[in-house]
C-alpha positions as a LaTeX table, in Angstrom:
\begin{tabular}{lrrr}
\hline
Residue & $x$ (\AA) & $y$ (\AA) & $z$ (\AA) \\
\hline
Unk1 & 292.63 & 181.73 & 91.04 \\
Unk2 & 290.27 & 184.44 & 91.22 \\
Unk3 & 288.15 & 182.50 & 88.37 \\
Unk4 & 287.07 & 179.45 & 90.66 \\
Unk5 & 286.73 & 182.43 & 93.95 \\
Unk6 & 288.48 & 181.96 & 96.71 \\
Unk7 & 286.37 & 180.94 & 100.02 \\
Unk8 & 285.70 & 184.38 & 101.33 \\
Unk9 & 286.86 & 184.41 & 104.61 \\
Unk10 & 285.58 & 184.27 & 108.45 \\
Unk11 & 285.92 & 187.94 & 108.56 \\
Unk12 & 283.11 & 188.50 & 106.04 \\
Unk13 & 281.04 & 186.19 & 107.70 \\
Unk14 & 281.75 & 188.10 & 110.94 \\
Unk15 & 280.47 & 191.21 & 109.31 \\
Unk16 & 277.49 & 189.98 & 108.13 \\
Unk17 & 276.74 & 188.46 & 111.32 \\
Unk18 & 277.34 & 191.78 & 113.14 \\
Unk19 & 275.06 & 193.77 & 110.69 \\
Unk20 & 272.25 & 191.33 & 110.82 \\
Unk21 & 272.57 & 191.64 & 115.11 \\
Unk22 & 272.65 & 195.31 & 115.11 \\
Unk23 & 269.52 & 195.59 & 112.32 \\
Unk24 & 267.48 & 192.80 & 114.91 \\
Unk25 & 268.66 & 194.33 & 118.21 \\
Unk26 & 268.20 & 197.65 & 118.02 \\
Unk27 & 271.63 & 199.10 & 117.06 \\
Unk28 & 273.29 & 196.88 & 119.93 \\
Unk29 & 276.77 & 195.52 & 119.46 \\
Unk30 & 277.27 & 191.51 & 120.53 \\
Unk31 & 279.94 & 191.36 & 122.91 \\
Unk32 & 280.86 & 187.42 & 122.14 \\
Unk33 & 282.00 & 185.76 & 118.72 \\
Unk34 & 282.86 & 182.69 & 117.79 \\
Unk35 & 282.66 & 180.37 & 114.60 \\
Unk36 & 283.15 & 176.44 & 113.74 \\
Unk37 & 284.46 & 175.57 & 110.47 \\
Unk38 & 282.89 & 172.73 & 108.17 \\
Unk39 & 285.35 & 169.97 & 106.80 \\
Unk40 & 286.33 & 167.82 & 103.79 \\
Unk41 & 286.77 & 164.05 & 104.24 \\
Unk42 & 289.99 & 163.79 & 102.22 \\
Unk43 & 289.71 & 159.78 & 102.64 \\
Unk44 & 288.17 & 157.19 & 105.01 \\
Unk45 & 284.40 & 157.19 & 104.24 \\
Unk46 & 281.54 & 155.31 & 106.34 \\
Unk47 & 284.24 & 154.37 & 108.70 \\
Unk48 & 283.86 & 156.59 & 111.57 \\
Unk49 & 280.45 & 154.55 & 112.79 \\
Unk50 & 282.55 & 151.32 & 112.02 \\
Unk51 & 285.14 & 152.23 & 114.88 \\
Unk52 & 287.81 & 152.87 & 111.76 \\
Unk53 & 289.83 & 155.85 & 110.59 \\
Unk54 & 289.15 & 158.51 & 108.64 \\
Unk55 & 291.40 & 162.20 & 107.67 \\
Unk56 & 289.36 & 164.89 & 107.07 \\
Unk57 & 290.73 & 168.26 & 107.27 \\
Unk58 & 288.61 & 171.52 & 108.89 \\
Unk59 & 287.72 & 174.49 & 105.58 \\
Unk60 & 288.36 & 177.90 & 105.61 \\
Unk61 & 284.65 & 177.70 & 105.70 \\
Unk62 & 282.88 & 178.45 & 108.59 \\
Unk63 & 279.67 & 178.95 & 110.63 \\
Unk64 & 279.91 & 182.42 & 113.04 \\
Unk65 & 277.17 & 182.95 & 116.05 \\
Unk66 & 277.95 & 186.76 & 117.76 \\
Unk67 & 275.53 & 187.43 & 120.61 \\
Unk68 & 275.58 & 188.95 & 124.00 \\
Unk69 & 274.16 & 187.43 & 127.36 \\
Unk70 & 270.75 & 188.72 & 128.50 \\
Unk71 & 269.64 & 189.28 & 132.03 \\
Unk72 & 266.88 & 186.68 & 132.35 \\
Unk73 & 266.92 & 183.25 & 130.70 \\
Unk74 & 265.21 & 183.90 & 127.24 \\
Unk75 & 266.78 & 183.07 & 124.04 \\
Unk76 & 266.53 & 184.84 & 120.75 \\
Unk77 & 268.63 & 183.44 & 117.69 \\
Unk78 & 268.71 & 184.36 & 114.02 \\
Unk79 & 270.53 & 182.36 & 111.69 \\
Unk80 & 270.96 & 183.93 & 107.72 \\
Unk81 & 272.51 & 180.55 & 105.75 \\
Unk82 & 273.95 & 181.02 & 103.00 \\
Unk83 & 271.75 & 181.41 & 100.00 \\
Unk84 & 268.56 & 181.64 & 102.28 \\
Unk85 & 266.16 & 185.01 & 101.89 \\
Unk86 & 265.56 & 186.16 & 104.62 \\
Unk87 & 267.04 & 185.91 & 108.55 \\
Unk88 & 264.78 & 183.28 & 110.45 \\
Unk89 & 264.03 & 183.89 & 113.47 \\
Unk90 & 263.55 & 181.13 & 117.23 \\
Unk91 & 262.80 & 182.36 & 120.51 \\
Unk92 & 262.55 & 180.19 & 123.98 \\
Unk93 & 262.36 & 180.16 & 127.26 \\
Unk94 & 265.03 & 178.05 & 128.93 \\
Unk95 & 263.09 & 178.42 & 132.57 \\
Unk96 & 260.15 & 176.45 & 130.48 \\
Unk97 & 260.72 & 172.74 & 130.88 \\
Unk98 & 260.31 & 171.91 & 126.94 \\
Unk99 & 262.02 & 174.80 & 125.66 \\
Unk100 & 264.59 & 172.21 & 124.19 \\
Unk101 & 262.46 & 170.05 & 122.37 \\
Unk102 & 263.25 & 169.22 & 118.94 \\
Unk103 & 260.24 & 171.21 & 116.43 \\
Unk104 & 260.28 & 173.60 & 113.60 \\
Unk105 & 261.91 & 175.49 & 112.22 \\
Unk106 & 264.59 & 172.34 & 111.73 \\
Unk107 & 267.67 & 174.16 & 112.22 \\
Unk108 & 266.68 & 175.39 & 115.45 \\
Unk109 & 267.06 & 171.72 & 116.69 \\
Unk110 & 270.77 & 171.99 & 116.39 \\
Unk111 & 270.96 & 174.50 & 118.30 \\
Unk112 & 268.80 & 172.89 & 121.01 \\
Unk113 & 270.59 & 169.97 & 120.82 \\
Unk114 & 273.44 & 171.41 & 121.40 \\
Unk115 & 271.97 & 173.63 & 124.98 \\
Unk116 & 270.93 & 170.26 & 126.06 \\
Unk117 & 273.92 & 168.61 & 126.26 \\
Unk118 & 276.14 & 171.26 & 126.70 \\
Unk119 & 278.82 & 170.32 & 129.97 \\
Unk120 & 278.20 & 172.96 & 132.10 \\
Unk121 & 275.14 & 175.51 & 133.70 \\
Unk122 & 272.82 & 176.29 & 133.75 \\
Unk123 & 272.89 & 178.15 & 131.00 \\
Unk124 & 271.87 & 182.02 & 130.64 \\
Unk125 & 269.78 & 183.55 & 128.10 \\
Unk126 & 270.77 & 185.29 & 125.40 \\
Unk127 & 270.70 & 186.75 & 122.15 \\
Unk128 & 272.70 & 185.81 & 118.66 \\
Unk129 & 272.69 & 185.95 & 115.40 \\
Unk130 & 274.41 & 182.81 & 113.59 \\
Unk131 & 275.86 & 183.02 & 109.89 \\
Unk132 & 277.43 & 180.45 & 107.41 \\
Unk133 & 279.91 & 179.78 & 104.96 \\
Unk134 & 279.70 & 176.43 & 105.14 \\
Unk135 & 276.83 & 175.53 & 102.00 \\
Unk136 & 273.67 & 174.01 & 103.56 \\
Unk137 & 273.85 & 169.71 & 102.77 \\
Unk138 & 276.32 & 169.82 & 100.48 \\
Unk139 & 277.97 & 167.25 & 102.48 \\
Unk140 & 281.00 & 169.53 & 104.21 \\
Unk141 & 278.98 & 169.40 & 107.55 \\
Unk142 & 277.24 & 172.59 & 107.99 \\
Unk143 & 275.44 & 170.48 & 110.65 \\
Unk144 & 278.18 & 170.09 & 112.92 \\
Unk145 & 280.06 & 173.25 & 112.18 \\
Unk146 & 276.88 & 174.94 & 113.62 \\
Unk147 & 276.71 & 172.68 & 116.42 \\
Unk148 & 280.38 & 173.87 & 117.47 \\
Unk149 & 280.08 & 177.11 & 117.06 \\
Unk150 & 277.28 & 176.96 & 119.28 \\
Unk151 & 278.78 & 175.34 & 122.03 \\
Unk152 & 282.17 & 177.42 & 121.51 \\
Unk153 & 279.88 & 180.51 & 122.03 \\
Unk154 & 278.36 & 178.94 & 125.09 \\
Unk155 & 281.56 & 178.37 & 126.25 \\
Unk156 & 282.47 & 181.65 & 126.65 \\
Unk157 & 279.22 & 182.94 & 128.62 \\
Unk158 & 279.39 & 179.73 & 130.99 \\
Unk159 & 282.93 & 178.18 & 130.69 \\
Unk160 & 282.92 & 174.56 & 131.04 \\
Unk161 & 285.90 & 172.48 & 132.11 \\
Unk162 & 287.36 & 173.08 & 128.23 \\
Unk163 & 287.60 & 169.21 & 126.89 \\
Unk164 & 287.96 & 169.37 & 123.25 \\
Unk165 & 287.08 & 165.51 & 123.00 \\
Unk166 & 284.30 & 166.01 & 125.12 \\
Unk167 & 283.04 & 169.02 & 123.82 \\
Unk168 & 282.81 & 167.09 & 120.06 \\
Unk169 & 280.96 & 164.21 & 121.97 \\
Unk170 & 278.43 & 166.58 & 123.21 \\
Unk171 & 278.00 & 168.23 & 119.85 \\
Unk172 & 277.38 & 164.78 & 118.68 \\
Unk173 & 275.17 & 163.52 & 120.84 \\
Unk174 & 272.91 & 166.74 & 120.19 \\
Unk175 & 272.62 & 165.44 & 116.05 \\
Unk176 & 271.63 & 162.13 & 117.75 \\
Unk177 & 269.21 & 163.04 & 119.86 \\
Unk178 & 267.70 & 166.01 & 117.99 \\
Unk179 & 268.04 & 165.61 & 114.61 \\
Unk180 & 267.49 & 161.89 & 114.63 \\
Unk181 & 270.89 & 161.74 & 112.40 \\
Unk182 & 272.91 & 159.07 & 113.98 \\
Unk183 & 275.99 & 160.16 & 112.65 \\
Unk184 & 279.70 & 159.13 & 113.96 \\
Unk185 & 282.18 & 161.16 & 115.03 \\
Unk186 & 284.00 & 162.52 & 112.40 \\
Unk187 & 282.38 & 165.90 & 111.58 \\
Unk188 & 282.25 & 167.54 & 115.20 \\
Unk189 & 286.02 & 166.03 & 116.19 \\
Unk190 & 287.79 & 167.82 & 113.12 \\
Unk191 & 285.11 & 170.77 & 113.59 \\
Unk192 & 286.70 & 170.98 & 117.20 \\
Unk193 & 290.21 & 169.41 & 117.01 \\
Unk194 & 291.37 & 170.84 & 113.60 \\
Unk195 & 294.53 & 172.96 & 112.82 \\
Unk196 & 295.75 & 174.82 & 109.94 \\
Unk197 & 297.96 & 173.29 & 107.45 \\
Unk198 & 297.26 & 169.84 & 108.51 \\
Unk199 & 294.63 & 166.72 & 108.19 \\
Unk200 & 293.42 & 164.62 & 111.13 \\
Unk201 & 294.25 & 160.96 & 111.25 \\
Unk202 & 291.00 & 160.58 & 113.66 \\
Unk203 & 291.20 & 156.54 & 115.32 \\
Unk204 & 287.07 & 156.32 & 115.91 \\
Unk205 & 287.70 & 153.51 & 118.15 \\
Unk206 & 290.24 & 155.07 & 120.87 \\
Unk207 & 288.98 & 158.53 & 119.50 \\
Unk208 & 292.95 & 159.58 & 118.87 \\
Unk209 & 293.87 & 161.97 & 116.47 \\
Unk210 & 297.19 & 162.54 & 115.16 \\
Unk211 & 297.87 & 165.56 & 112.69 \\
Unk212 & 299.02 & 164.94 & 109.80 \\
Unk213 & 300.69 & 167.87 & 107.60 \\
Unk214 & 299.82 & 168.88 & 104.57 \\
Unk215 & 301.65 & 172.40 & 104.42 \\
Unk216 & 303.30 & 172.24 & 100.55 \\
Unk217 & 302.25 & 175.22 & 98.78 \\
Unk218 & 302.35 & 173.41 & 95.88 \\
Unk219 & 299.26 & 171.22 & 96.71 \\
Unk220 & 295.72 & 172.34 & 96.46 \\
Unk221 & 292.59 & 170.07 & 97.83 \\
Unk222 & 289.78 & 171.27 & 95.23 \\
Unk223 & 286.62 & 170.84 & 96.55 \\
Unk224 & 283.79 & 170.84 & 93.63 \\
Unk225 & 279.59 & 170.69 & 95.33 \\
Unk226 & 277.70 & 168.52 & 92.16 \\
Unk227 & 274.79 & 170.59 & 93.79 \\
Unk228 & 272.32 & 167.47 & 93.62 \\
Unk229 & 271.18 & 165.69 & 96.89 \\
Unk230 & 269.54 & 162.77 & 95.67 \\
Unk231 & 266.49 & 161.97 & 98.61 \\
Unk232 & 267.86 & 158.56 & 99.22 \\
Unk233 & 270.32 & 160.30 & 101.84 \\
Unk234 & 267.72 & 159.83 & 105.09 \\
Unk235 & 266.96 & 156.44 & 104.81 \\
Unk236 & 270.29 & 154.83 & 103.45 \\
Unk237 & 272.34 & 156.19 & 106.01 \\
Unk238 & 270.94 & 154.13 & 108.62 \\
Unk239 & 270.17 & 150.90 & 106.44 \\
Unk240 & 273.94 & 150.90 & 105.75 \\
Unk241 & 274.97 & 151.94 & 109.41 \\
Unk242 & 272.57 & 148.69 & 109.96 \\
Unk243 & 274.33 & 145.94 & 107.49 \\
Unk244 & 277.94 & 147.15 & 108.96 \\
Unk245 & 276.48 & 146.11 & 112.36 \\
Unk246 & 274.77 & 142.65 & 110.92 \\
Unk247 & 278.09 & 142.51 & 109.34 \\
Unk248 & 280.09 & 142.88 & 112.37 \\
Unk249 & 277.88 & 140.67 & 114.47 \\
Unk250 & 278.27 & 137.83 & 111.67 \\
Unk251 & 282.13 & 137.64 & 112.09 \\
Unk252 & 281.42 & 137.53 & 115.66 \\
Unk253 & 283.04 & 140.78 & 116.54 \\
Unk254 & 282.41 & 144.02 & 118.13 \\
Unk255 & 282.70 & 146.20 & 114.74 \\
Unk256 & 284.01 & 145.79 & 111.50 \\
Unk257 & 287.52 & 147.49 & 112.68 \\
Unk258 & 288.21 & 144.67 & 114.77 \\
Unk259 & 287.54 & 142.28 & 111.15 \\
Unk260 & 290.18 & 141.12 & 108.74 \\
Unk261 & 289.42 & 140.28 & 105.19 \\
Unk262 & 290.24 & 137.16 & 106.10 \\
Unk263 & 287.32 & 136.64 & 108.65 \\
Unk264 & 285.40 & 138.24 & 106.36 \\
Unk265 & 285.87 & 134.98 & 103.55 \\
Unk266 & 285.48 & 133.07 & 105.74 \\
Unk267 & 282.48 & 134.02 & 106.94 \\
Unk268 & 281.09 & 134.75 & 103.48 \\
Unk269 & 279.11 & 131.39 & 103.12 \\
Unk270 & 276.90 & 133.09 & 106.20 \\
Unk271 & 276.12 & 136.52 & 104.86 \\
Unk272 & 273.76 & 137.50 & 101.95 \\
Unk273 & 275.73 & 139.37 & 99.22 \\
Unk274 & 274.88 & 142.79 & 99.80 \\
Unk275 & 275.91 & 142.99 & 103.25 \\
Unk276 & 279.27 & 140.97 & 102.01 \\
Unk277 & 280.01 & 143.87 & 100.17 \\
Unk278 & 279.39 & 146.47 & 102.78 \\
Unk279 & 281.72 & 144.94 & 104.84 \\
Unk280 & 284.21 & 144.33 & 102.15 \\
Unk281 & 284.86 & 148.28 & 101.24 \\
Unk282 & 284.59 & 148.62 & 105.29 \\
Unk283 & 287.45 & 146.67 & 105.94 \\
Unk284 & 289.57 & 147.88 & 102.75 \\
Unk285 & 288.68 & 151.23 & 103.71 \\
Unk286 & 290.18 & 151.40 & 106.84 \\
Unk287 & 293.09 & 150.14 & 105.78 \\
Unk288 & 293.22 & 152.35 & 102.50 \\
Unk289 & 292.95 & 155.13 & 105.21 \\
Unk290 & 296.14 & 153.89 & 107.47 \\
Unk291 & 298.30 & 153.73 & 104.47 \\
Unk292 & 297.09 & 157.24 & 102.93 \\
Unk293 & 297.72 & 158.91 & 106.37 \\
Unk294 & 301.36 & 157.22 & 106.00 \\
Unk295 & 301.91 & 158.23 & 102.62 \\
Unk296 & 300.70 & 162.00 & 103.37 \\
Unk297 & 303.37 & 162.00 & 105.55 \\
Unk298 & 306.05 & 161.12 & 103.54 \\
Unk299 & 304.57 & 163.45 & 100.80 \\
Unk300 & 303.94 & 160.89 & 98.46 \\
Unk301 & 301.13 & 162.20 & 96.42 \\
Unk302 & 301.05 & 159.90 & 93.96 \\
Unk303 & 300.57 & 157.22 & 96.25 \\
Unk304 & 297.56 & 159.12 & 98.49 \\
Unk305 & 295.86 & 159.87 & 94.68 \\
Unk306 & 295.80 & 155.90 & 93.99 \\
Unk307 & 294.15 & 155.00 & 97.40 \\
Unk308 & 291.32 & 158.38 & 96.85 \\
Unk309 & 290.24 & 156.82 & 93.47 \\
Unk310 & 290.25 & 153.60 & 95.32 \\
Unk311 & 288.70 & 154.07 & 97.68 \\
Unk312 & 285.94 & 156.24 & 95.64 \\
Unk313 & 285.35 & 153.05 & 93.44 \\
Unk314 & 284.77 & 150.98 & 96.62 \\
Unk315 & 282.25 & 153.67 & 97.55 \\
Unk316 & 280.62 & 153.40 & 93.88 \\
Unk317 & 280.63 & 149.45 & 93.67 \\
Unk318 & 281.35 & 147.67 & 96.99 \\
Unk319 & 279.07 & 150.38 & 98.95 \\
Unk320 & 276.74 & 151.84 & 96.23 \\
Unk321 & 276.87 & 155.56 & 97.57 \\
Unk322 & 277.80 & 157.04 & 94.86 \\
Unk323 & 275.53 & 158.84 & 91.58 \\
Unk324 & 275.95 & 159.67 & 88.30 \\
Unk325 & 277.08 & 163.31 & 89.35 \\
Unk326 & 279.49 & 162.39 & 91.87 \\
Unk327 & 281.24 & 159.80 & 88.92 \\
Unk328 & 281.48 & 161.94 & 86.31 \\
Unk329 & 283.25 & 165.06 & 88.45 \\
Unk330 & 285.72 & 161.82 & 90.03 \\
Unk331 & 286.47 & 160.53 & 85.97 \\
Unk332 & 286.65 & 164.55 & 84.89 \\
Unk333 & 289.26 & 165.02 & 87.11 \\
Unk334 & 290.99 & 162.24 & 86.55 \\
Unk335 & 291.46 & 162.87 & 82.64 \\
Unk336 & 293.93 & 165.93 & 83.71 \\
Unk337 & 297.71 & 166.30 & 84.04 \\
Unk338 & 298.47 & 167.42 & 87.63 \\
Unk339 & 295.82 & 166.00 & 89.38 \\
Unk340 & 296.93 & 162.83 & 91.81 \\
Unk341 & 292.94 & 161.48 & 92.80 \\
Unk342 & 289.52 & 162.38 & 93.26 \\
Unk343 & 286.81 & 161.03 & 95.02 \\
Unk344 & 283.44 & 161.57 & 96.52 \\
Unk345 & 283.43 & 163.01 & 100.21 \\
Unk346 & 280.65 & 162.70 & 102.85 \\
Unk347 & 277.52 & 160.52 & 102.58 \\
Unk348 & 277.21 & 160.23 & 99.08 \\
Unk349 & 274.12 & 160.72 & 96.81 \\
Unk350 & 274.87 & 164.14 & 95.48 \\
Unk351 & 277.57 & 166.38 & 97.75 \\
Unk352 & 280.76 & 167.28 & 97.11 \\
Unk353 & 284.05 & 165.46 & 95.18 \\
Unk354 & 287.16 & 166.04 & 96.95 \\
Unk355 & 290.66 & 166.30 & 94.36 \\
Unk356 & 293.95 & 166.76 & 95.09 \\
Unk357 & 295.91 & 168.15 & 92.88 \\
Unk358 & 299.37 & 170.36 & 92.04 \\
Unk359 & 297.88 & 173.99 & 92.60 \\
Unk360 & 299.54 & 174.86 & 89.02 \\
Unk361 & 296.59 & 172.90 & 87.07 \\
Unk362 & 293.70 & 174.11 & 89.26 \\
Unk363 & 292.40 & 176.35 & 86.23 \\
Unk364 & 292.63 & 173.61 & 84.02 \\
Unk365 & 290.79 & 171.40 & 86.31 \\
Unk366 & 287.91 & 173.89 & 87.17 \\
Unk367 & 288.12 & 174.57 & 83.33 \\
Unk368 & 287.44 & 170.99 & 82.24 \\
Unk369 & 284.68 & 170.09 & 85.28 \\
Unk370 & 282.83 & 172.84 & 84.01 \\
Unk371 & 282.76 & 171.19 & 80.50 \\
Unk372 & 282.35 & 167.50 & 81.25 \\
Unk373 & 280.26 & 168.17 & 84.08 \\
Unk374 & 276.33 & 167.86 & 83.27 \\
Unk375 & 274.97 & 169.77 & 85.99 \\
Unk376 & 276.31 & 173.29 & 87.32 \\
Unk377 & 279.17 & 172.84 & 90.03 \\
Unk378 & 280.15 & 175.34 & 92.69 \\
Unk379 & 284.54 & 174.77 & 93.69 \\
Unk380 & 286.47 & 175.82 & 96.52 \\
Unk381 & 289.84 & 175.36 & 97.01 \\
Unk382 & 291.05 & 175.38 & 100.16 \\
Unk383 & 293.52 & 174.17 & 102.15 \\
Unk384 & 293.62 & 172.62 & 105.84 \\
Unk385 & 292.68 & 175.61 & 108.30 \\
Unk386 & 291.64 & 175.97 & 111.91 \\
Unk387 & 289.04 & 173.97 & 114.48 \\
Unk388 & 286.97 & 176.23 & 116.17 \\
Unk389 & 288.05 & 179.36 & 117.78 \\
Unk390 & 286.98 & 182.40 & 119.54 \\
Unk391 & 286.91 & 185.79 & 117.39 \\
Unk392 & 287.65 & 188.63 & 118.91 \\
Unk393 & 284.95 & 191.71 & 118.21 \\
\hline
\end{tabular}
């Protein structure tokens, strides 16, 4: 549907990636290319820090870093995000011992994060320029899909030993420690481990995934950004990461995955309300999330639809994530014929909705969001596409 535009794809990122290196290095060509895409939680949300499921699927959109190797150990990166002015620019020294600590500009920490902990060295310098698709906190993980591009583009100037799992731990570990985000493990595994034409049934505890297809052409996952961010997002996070862990430690167990709801009555006499609740759409969630994976598989839609709006009333009530935007997009949807659920993805306060629908009523969909909606929405549909990769120049 050319009216909603399509995602553009990685090879017009490439491009403008390549441009932007030649225009700051002097006409050179990068030799190396690679790119990390950013994902969609289709279902499973604050359960990845709980030790729970969650199936998100990796977007056609991506972030792209082409560079080439230089011969002493300084480091010269230019990002260009999406909707930004002008290229910024970051330059270290990785022979000076605090050329990795976390500063301004903030994006640069990413990046540093990710040189830190990468698995193998040391590490050589080097130049790059690094582009996006992937809209800046809009809640489809730019974050990590520029951590993983970064360390698949390391990867190819300083192999390590090539451990996908591993590799997403690292890229984790470098939001932890230097962007003070202490996210789970969701965004970098599907950034890493995803594959086209299917979601990720991702176990957070045992850190197995299991793909899931979701390959009928008639199906389209409609992703619509409210384009709000309401400020809550940096101190809720961790206050709710917080009362899942009280939560947990109330029931006497190591995290809410191991919980029933049945430990959870009976324990309810011993927790205050709010954290009651927290636990509550915890525990359902999971479970909403085991029985969506199973009904993907057998391809009924219908089914998978009932457990999204679910599970995005949970979020609203039980978890109180949700905003005005992000309910009115989930409700819009709902009111048209073809669409099987709809529910807010990622964090919550402001970001994206996620819908799933037959691709026959997209139009219709986009049509109507646009008129219900308050605010001024930005869609993509996509479908499930490749983890990061290598691109060949």
């Amino acid at each position: 549907s050319a009216m909603a535009g399509e995602v553009s794809g990685v090879s017009t990122v490439l491009d403008e990636a390549r441009r932007v290196y030649r225009e700051t290095f002097g006409g050179q060509e990068p030799t190396v290319a690679a790119c990390a895409p950013g994902r969609v939680n289709l279902i499973g949300e604050h359960t990845d820090y709980n030790q729970g499921f969650v199936l998100p699927m990796a977007l056609p959109l991506v972030t792209v870093m082409v560079g080439s190797q230089t011969s002493d150990r300084s480091v010269s990166i230019v990002t260009v995000a999406e909707g930004a002015d002008d290229p910024q620019r970051v330059d270290f020294d990785l022979s000076s011992s605090n050329a990795l600590t976390p500063g301004q500009p903030k994006w640069a920490n990413y990046v540093k994060g990710v040189f830190q902990h990468y698995r193998a060295g040391p590490l050589c310098g080097l130049r790059a320029v690094i582009a996006s698709s992937v809209p800046l906190g809009g809640g489809l993980s730019s974050s990590a899909s520029l951590e993983v591009a970064v360390y698949t583009f390391l990867q190819q100037l300083c192999p390590d030993d090539g451990d996908d799992v591993a590799k997403a731990l690292a890229c984790q570990k470098a939001e932890h420690t230097h962007a003070g985000m202490p996210c789970g493990i969701m965004d970098q595994f599907i950034s890493v481990l995803g594959r086209e034409g299917h979601a990720l049934l991702i176990d957070c505890r045992s850190l197995e995934a299991t793909l899931v297809p979701l390959t009928d052409p008639k199906l389209v996952v409609l992703v619509a950004n409210s384009n709000v961010r309401h400020s809550l997002t940096g101190s809720e996070y961790p206050s709710r990461r917080r009362q899942c862990e009280e939560a947990a430690a109330g029931l006497g167990k190591s995290s809410l995955r191991e919980a029933t709801l049945a430990d959870l009555e009976r324990a309810k006499g011993r927790l205050d309300g709010e954290t009651y609740r927290r636990a509550r759409h915890v525990i359902e969630e999971i479970e909403r999330t085991a029985q969506a994976a199973a009904a993907l598989r057998k391809g009924e839609y219908r089914e998978f639809g009932r457990l999204m709006v679910e599970s995005h009333n949970s979020l609203r009530d039980q978890y109180e994530v949700s905003c005005p935007e992000l309910d009115q997009l989930v409700s819009a949807a709902m009111e048209v014929e073809g669409v099987y659920g709809s529910r807010m993805t990622g964090g919550g306060f402001g970001g994206c909705t996620v819908t799933l629908l037959e691709a026959s009523a997209v139009d219709r969909v986009i049509q109507h969001l646009k008129e219900r909606y308050t605010g001024t929405p930005t869609f993509y549909i996509t479908t499930p596409s490749e983890g990061a990769r290598v691109l060949s120049l």
